[in-house]
Rosetta silent file (secondary structure, phi, psi, omega in degrees, C-alpha in Angstrom):
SEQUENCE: XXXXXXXXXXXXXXXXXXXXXXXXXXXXXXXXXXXXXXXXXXXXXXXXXXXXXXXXXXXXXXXXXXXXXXXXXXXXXXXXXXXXXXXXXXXXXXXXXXXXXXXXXXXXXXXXXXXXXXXXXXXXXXXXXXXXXXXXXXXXX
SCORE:     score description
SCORE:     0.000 S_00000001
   1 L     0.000  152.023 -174.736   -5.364   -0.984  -13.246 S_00000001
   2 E  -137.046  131.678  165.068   -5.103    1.569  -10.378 S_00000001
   3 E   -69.654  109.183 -161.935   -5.229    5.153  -10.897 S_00000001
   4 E  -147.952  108.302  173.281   -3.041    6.990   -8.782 S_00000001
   5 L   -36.635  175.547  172.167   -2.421   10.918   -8.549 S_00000001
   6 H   -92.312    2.562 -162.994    1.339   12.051   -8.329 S_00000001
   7 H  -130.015   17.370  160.582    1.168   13.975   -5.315 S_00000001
   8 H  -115.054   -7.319  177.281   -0.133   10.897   -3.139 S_00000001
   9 H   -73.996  -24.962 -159.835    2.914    8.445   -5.592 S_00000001
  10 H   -86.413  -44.845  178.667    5.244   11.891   -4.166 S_00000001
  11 H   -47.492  -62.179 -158.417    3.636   11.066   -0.439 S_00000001
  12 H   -61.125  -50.362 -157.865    4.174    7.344   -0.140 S_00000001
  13 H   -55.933  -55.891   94.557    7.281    7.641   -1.951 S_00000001
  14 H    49.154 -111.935  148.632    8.204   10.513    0.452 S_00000001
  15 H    -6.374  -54.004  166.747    6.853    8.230    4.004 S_00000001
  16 H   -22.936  -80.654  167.416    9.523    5.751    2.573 S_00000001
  17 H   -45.179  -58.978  179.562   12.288    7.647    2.934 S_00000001
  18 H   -65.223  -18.273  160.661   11.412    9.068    6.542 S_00000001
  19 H   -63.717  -43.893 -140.931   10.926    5.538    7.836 S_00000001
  20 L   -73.413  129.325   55.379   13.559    3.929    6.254 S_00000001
  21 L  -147.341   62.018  154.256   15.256    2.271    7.152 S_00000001
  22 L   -79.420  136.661 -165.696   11.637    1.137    8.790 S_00000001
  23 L   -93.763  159.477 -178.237    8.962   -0.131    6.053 S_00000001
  24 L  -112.267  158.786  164.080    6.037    2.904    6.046 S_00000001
  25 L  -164.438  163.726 -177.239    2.347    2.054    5.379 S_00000001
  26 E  -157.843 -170.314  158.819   -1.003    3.497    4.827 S_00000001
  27 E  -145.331  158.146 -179.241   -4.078    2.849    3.089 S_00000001
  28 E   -85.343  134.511  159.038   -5.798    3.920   -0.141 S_00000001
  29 E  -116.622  158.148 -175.469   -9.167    5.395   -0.316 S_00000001
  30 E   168.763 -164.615 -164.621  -10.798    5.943   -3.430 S_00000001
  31 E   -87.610  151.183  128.337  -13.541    4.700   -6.453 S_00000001
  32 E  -117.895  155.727 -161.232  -13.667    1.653   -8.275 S_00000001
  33 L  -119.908  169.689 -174.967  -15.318    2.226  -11.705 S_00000001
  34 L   -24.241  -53.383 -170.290  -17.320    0.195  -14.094 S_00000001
  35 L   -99.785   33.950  178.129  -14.201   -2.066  -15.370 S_00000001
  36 L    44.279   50.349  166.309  -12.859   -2.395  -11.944 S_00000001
  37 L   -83.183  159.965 -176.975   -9.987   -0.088  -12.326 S_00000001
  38 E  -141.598  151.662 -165.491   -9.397    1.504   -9.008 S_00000001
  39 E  -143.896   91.449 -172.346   -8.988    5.037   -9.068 S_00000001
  40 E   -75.073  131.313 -152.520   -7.214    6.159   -5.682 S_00000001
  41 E  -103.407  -44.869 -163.840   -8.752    9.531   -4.165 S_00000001
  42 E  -140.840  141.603  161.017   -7.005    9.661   -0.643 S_00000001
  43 E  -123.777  164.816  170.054   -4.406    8.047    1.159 S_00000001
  44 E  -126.521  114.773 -174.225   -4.069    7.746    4.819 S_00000001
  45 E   -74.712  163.570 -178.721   -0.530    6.849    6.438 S_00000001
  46 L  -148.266  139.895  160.515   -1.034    5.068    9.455 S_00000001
  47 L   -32.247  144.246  145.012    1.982    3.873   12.141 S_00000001
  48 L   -50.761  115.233  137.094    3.835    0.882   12.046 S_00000001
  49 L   -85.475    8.623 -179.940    2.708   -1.279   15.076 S_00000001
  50 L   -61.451  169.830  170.698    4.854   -3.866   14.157 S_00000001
  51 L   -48.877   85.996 -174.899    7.316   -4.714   17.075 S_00000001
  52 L   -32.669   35.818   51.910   10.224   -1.664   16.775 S_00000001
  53 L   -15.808  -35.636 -177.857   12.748   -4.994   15.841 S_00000001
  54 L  -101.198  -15.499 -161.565   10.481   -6.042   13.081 S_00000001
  55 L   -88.742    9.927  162.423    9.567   -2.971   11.445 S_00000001
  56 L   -87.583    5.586 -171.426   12.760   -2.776    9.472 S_00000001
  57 L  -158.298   17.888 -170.284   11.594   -5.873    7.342 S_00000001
  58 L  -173.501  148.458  174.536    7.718   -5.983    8.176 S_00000001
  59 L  -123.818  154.356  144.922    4.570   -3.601    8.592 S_00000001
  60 L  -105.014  131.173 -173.743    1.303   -3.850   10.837 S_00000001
  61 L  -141.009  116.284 -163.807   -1.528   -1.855   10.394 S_00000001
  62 L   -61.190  177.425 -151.060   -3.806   -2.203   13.840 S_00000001
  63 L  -109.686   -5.951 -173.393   -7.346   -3.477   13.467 S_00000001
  64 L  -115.222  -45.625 -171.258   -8.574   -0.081   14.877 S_00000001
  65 H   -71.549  -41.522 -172.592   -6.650    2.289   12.665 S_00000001
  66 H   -73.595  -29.445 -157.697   -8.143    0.256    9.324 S_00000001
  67 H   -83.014  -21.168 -171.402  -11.831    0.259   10.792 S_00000001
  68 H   -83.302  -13.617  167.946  -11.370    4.508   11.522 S_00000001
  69 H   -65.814  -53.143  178.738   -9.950    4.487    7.597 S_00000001
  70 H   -70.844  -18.538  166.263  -13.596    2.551    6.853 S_00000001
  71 H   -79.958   -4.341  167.143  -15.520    4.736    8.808 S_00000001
  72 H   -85.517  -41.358 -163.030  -13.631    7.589    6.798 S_00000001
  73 H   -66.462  -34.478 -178.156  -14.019    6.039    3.713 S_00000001
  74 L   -46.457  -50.980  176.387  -17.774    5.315    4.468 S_00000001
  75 L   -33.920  -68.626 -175.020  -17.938    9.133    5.310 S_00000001
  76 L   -93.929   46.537 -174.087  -17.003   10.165    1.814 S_00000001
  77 L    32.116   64.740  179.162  -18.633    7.676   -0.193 S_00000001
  78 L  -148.030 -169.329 -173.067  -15.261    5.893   -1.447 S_00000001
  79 E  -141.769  178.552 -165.017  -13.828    2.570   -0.369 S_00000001
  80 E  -119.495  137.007  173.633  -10.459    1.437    1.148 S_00000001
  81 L   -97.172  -28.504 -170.673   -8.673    0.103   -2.238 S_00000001
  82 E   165.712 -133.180  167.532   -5.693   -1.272   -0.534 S_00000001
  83 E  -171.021  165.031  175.769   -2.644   -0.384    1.126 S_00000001
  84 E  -120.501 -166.151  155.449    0.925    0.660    0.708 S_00000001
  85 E   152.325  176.692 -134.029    4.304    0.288    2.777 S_00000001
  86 E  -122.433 -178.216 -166.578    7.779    0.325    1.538 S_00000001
  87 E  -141.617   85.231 -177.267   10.222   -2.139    0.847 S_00000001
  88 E   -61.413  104.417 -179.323   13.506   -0.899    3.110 S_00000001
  89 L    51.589   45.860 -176.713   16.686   -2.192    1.033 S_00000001
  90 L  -162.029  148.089  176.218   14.384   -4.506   -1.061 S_00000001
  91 L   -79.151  168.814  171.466   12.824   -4.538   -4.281 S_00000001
  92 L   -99.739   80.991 -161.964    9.060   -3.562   -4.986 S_00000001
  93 L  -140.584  134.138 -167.037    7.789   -7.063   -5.136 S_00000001
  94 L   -80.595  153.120 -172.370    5.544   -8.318   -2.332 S_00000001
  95 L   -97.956  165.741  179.756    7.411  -10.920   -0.123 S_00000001
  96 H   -57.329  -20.299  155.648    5.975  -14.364    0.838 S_00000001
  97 H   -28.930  -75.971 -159.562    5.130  -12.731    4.135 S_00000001
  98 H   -66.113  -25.030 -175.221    2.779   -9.973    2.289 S_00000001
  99 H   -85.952  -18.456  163.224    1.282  -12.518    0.094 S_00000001
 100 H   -62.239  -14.639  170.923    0.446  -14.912    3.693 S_00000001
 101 H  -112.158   14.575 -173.950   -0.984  -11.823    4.983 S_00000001
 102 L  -112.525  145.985  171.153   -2.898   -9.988    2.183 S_00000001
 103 L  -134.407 -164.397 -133.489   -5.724  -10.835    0.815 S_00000001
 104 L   -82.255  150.393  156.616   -7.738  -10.901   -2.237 S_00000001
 105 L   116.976  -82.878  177.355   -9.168   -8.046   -3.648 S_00000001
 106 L   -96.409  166.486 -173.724   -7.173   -4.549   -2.872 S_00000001
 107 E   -88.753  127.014  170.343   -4.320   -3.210   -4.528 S_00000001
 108 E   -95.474   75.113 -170.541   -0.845   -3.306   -2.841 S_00000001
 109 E   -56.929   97.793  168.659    1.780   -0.561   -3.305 S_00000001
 110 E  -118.893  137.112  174.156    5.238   -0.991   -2.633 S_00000001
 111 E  -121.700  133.484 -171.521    7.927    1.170   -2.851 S_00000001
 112 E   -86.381  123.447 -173.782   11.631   -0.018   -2.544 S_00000001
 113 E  -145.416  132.281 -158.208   13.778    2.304   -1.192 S_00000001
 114 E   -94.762  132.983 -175.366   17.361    1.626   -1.348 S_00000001
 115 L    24.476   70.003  166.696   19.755    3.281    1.183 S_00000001
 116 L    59.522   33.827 -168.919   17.134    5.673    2.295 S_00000001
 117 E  -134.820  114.016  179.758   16.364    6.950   -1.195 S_00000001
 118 E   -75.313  163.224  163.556   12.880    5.563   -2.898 S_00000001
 119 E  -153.305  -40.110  177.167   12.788    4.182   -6.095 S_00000001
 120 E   -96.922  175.801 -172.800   10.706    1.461   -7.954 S_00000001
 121 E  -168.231   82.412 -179.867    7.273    1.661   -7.299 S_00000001
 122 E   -90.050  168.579  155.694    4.415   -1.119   -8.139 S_00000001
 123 E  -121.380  171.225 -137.488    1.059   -2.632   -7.537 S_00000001
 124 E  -176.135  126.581 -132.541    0.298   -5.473   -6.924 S_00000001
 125 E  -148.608  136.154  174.333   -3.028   -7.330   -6.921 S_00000001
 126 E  -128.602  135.273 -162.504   -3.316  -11.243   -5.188 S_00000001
 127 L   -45.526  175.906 -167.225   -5.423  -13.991   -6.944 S_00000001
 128 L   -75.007  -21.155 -166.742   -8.462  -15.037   -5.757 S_00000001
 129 L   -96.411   -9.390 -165.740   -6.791  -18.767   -4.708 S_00000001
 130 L    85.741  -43.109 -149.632   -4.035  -17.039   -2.745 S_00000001
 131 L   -92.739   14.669  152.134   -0.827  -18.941   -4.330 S_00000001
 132 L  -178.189  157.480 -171.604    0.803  -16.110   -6.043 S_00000001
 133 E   -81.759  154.390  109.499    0.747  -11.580   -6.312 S_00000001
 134 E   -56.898  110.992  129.168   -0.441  -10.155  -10.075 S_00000001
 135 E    10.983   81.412 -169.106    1.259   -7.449  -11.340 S_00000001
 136 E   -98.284  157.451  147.599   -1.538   -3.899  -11.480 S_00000001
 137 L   -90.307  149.490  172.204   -0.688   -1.524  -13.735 S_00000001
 138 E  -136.266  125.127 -178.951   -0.617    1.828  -12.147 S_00000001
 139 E  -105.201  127.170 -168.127   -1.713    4.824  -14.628 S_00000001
 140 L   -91.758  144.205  171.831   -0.659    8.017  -12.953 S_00000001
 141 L  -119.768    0.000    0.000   -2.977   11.160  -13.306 S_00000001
C-alpha cells in the first residue's frame, strides 16, 4: 500500500494535464514503515528527456536528475519510493514498455489523462521475477 497526500495526487494529476499531450514524470520521496507500506512525503517532477517525438507515448528520467533526487532524499532521511508519469490518451495501467524498464521494488503512479483532462489514477508495484505489474493500493491522507 502507498500512502499518498492529496495535494502531491492534485500535483501529478495537475503535471499531466500541462504535458499532455506529452507523458509527465517525477519521483516520490518518502518513508517506508514497518509493513512495507510506503508512505510518500515529497515528490519531485523532473523533465522528460525522452526524444521530443517520443515523449507523447514514453518518459525518461536522466541518470543525473534521479541521483540529485537520492542525494535529496539522503538529505532528509527518506528514500526515493518510485516514480510517476502520465498516461497521454491511455489508461492507468503500466505498458509492456514500463514493465521492460522498471524494476522491482518502487511504486509506479500513473495517471491517464484523456484529451488533456486527468483521470484514473493507480499504483503499481512489479514482481520480483519481472513477468508481470501488481496492482498497490493507494490510501490517500
Amino acid at each position: 500500500m502507498i500512502f499518498l497526500p492529496e495535494k502531491w495526487e492534485v500535483l501529478i494529476r495537475k503535471e499531466g494535464e500541462i504535458s499532455y499531450p506529452n507523458e509527465c514524470c517525477g519521483i516520490l520521496l518518502g518513508t517506508i514503515a514497518e509493513d512495507d507500506s510506503r508512505v510518500v512525503e515529497d515528490i519531485i517532477p523532473i523533465r522528460n528527456a525522452r526524444e521530443a517525438e517520443e515523449q507523447y507515448h514514453r518518459f525518461q528520467i536522466e541518470s543525473e536528475d534521479l541521483m540529485k533526487a537520492e542525494l535529496e532524499a539522503r538529505k532528509r532521511k527518506l528514500d526515493v519510493l518510485g516514480f510517476y508519469h502520465s498516461h497521454p490518451d491511455h489508461p492507468a495501467k503500466p505498458s509492456d514498455f514500463d514493465r521492460e524498464h522498471a524494476l522491482p521494488f518502487y511504486s509506479y503512479i500513473i495517471t491517464a489523462v484523456d484529451k488533456g483532462r486527468a483521470g484514473d489514477f493507480t499504483s503499481w508495484e512489479l514482481k520480483t521475477d519481472r513477468s508481470e505489474f501488481l496492482r498497490e493500493d493507494i490510501k490517500r491522507v
